[in-house]
N, C-alpha and C positions, 0 to 999 in steps of 0.2 A: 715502348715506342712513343718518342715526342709526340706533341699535338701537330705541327705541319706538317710530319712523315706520316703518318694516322691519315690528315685527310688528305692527303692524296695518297695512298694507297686505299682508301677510300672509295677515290672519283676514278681512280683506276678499275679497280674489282667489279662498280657498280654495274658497268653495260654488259660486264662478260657473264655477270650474276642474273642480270634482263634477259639478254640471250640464250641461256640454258634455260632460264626461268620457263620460257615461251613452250617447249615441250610439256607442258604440265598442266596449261591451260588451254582453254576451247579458244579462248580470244577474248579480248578486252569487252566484250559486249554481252549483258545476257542475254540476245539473241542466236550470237555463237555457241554458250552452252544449249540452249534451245535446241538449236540443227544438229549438234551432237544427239542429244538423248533422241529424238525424230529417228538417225539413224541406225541406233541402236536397237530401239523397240523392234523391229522387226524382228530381230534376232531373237527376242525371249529376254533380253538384256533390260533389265528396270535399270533408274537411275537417282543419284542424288545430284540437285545443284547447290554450288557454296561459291557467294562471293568472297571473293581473297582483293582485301582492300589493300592498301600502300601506307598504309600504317598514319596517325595524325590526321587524317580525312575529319570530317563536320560531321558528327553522328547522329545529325538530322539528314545528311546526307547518306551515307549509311542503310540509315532505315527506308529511307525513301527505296533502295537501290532492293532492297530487301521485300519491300510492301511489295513496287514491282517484280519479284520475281512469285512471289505467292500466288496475283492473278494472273499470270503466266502460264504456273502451273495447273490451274482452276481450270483456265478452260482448254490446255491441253489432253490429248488422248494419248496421254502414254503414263507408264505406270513410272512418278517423282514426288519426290518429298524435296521441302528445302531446309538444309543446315546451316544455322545460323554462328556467330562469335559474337557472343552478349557483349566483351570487352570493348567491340568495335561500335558498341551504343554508347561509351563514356558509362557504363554504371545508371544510367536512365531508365526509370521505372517506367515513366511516361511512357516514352519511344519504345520498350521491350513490351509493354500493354498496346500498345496499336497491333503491333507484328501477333501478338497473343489472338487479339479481337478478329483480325483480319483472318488468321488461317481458321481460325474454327466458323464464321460467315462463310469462308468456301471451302471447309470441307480440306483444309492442306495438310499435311502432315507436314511437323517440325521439330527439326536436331538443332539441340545445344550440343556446339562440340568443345571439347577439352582442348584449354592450350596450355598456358605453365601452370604449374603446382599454385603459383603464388594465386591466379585467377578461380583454381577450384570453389573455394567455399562463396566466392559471388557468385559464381555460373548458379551449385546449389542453392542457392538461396531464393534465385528467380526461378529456378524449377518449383522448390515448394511452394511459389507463388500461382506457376504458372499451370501445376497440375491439375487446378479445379476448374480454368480456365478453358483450358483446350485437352479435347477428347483423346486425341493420340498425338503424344512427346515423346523424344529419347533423348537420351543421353549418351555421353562414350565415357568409358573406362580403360584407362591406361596400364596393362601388366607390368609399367615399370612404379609404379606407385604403390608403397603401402598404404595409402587412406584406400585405396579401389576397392578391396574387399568389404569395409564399414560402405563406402555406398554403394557398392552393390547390393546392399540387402537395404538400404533408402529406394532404390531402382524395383527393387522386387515389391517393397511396400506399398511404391505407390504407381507399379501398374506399366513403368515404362520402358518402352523398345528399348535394346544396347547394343552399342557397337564398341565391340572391343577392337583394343590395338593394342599395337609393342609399349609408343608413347616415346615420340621424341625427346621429349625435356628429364632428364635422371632428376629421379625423388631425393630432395637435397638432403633427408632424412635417413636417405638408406639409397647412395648412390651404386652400389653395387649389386641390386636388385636384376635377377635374370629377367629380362623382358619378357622374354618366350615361356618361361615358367609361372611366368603371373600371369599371362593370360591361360594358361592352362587351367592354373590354380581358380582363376574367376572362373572357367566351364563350370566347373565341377560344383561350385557355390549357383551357379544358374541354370544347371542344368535340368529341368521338369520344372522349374519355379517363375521365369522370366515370362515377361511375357509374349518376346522374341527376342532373338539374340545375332548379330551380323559380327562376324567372324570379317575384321576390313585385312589383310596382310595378304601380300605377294609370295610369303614365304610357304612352299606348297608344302613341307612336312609338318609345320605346323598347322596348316588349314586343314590335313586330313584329320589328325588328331581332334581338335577341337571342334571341328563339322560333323566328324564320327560321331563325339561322348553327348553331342547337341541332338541329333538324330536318333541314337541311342534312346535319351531319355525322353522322346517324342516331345523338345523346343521347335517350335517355328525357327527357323535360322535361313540364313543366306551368307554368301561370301562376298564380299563387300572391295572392288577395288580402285586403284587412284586413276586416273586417265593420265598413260604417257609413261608407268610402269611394265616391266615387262609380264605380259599376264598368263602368256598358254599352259607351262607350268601349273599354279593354280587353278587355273580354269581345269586342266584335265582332269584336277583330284576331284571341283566342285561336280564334274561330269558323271565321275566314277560313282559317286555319293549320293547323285541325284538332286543334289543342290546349285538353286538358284543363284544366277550372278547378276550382279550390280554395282555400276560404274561408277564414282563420282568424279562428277565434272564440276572444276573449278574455271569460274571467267574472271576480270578485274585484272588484277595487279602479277605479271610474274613468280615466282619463286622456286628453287630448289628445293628438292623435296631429301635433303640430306646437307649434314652441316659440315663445311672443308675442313672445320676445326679438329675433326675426327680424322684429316686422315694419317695425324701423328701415330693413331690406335690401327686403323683401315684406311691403309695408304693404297687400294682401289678408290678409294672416292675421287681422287685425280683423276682417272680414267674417266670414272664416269662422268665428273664435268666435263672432260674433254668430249666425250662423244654428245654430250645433250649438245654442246656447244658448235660439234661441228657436222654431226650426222642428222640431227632434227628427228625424224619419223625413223630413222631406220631401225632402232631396239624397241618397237613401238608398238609395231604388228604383230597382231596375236597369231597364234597357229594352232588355236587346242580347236576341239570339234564346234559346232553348230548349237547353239542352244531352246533352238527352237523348240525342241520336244521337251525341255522342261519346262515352256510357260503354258502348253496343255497337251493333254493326251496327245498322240500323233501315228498312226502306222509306222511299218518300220522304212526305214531311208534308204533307196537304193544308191549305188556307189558315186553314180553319177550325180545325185541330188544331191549327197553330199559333198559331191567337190563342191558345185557351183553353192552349197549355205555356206561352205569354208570361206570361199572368197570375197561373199559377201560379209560376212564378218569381220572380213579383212577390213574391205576397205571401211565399214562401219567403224570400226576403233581405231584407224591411225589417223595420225595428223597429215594434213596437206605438205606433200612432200616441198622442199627446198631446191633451190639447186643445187647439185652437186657438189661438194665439199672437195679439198684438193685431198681428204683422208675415207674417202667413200670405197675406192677397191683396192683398197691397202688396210696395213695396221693387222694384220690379225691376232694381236695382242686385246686390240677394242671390239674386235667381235665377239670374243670369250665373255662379254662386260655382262651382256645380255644374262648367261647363265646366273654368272658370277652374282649380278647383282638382283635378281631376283630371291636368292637367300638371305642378305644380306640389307636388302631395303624393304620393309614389310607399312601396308596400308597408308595412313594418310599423310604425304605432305606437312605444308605449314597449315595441313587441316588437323593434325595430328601426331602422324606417323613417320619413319623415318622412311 
């Protein structure tokens, strides 16, 4: 493609890329992610927050946007950690030592998340810096990576939480890696060893399996998912399981949490831009049970009590509805999308995951 066709197909793609982007996030504000996780906790639902910046931002700006979301969380009453992208510091030791100094003064727990293969060995690098630093770190590991397994046993040595996922970016190494088989493969290497392990993917036959073999060998876990994903699936396995769920809410900058480049391979991805783009909340709302009674003991729930936790769950996870779309009570090709792409798109976004 020339350079003048490029940009503009460019300036073209960009706002239809903004507008589906906007499903995925709580809102340009971390106050927005804020009023998310607020409504969530009732539920039993912990939460992660992660700024998702617009890529070339001042990574003193950055940090700043970062420091505030740490005393944010300090003096919030709900159970949050925040996950950071070291990349989005420029490689700054400085600015990644403030973020270090600051959660352990309040007590915050903090994720480095994994982005491309090429960023792996800085992210580690400031982890072996930052582990003697700050009391509780994690990390993620991507089942599409062969280095996962050598750091997964750095992760066990030195003590910190994991979140696994599929891993959006293929290991240029070994592009034909089964996603789903490498996070499997990492259970099994973590499983009784870790020191907690969060299982992040939509994909509900993989989250039995791996929340199973986690359970099994008495891991701390949780199931871990994106906001604006379709979650009741998953959720009913974490249900079944007795395992905990938790959100992450991304604020900042837009983005699709799948790449159109794919859908030469997964020609649903059409769809499903199509409906971020023009349904907004409507594959958004969960429908699995009430999680109340896994964040403490609880008698058992009478029918009625559990309608009314359903529904508040409801409206706790979706997004503020749109108006009506001229594709809202049609299309039943795009309502299929909901199933469809809960197998098919697992955990974090441009946090991680496809």
């Amino acid at each position: 493609m020339s350079g003048p066709i490029r940009a503009v197909a460019l300036r073209c793609w960009r706002p239809i890329a903004a507008r589906a982007g906007r499903a995925y996030i709580a809102g340009p504000a971390l106050g927005d992610a804020l009023e998310r996780c607020r409504r969530l906790s009732p539920q039993g639902i912990g939460a992660t927050i992660g700024y998702w910046d617009r890529g070339g931002e001042d990574p003193r700006a950055v940090a700043d946007v970062y420091l505030a979301a740490i005393a944010a969380v300090a003096r919030a009453r709900f159970d949050c950690y925040v996950s950071i992208k070291s990349p989005a510091l420029g490689g700054s030791r400085l600015l990644a030592g403030e973020l270090l100094d600051e959660s352990r003064r309040r007590g915050v727990r903090l994720h480095l998340d994994a982005l491309g293969p090429e960023t792996a060995d800085a992210t580690w690098s400031l982890i072996a810096e930052a582990r003697s630093r700050v009391p509780d770190l994690g990390c993620t590991l991507p089942g599409r990576w062969r280095r996962s397994a050598r750091d997964a046993e750095r992760a066990v040595a030195r003590g910190l939480g994991v979140r696994l996922v599929k891993g959006e970016h293929r290991d240029p190494a070994a592009p034909d890696l089964d996603p789903a088989a490498g996070v499997l493969a990492l259970v099994d290497r973590l499983a009784g060893r870790a020191r907690r392990v969060a299982v992040a993917t939509h994909d509900a036959a993989l989250a039995r399996l791996a929340l199973g073999r986690l359970r099994a060998a008495g891991t701390p876990t949780e199931l871990e998912l994106l906001l604006g994903l379709p979650a009741a699936p998953a959720m009913r396995v974490a249900a079944d399981l007795g395992v905990r769920v938790r959100a992450y809410v991304p604020w900042g900058a837009p983005a699709i949490p799948y790449r159109v480049s794919d859908a030469r391979r997964t020609p649903s991805v059409l769809w499903w831009l199509t409906a971020d783009v023009w349904h907004g909340a409507l594959f958004r709302i969960p429908t699995g049970p009430t999680w109340r009674h896994l964040a403490a003991p609880a008698p058992p729930v009478h029918e009625s009590d559990s309608r009314a936790a359903h529904r508040g769950m409801a409206l706790a996870m979706r997004k503020p509805r749109r108006a009506a779309s001229p594709l809202a009570h049609g299309a039943p090709a795009l309502r299929r999308i909901a199933a469809d792409r809960a197998t098919k798109i697992t955990g974090s976004s441009r946090q991680e995951e496809e």
